[in-house]
C-alpha positions in Angstrom: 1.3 3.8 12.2 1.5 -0.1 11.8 5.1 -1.3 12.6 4.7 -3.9 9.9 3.9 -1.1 7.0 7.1 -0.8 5.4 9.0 1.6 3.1 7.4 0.9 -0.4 9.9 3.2 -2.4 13.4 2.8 -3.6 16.1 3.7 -2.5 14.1 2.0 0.9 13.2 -0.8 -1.0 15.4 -1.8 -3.1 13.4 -2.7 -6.2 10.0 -1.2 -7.1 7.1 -2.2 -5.0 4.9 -5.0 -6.4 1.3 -5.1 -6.2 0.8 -8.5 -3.1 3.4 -5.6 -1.5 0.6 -2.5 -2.0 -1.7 -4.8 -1.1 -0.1 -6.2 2.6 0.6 -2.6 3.6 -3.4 -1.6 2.6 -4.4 -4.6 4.6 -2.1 -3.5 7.5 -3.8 -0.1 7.3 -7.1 -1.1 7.4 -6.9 -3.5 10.2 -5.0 -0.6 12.0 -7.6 1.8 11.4 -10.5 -0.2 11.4 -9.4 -2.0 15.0 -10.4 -5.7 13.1 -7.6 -8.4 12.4 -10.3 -10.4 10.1 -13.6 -8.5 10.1 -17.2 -10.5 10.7 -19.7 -11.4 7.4 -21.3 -8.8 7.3 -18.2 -6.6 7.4 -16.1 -8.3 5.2 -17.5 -6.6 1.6 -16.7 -3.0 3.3 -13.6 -3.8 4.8 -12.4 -5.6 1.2 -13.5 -2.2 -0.6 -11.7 -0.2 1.7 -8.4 -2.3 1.4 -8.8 -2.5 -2.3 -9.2 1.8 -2.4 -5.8 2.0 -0.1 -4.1 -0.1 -2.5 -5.4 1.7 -5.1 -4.4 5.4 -3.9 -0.8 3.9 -2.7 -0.3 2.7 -6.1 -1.1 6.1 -7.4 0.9 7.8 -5.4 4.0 5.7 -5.9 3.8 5.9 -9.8 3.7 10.0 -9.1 6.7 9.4 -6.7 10.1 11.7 -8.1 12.9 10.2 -5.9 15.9 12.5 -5.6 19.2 10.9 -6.5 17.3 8.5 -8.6 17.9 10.3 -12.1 14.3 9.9 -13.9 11.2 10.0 -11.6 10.4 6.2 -10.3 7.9 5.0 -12.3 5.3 1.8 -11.4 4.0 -0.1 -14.3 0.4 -0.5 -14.0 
């Protein structure tokens, strides 16, 4: 995994996640996976759909999050 990912749920963070931090740690991801830093031209609309789906799916799975010791399950507005 990316050392620069981070934690994206409380208690870790320590407020709920916002979206430029879903979308730095789908960037990270993709770069990781995909071996490119800053892909070419005619990479780029592939590599944007792919950081926009991981963004997507982290969001998702952080609003579905139940944290014990939290009370209510943590919640992300959308």
């Amino acid at each position: 995994m990316c050392r620069s990912i981070k934690t994206l749920r409380p208690p870790v963070l320590p407020e709920e996640a916002t979206e430029a931090d879903i979308r730095a740690a789908a960037l990270q991801y993709v770069r990781k996976v995909s071996g490119f830093r800053a892909p070419a031209a005619h990479n780029r609309e592939v590599f944007d759909q792919a950081v926009d789906a991981v963004a997507e799916a982290t969001a998702a799975l952080l609003s579905g999050l139940e944290v014990r010791g939290q009370g209510a399950a943590v919640r992300r507005a959308s």
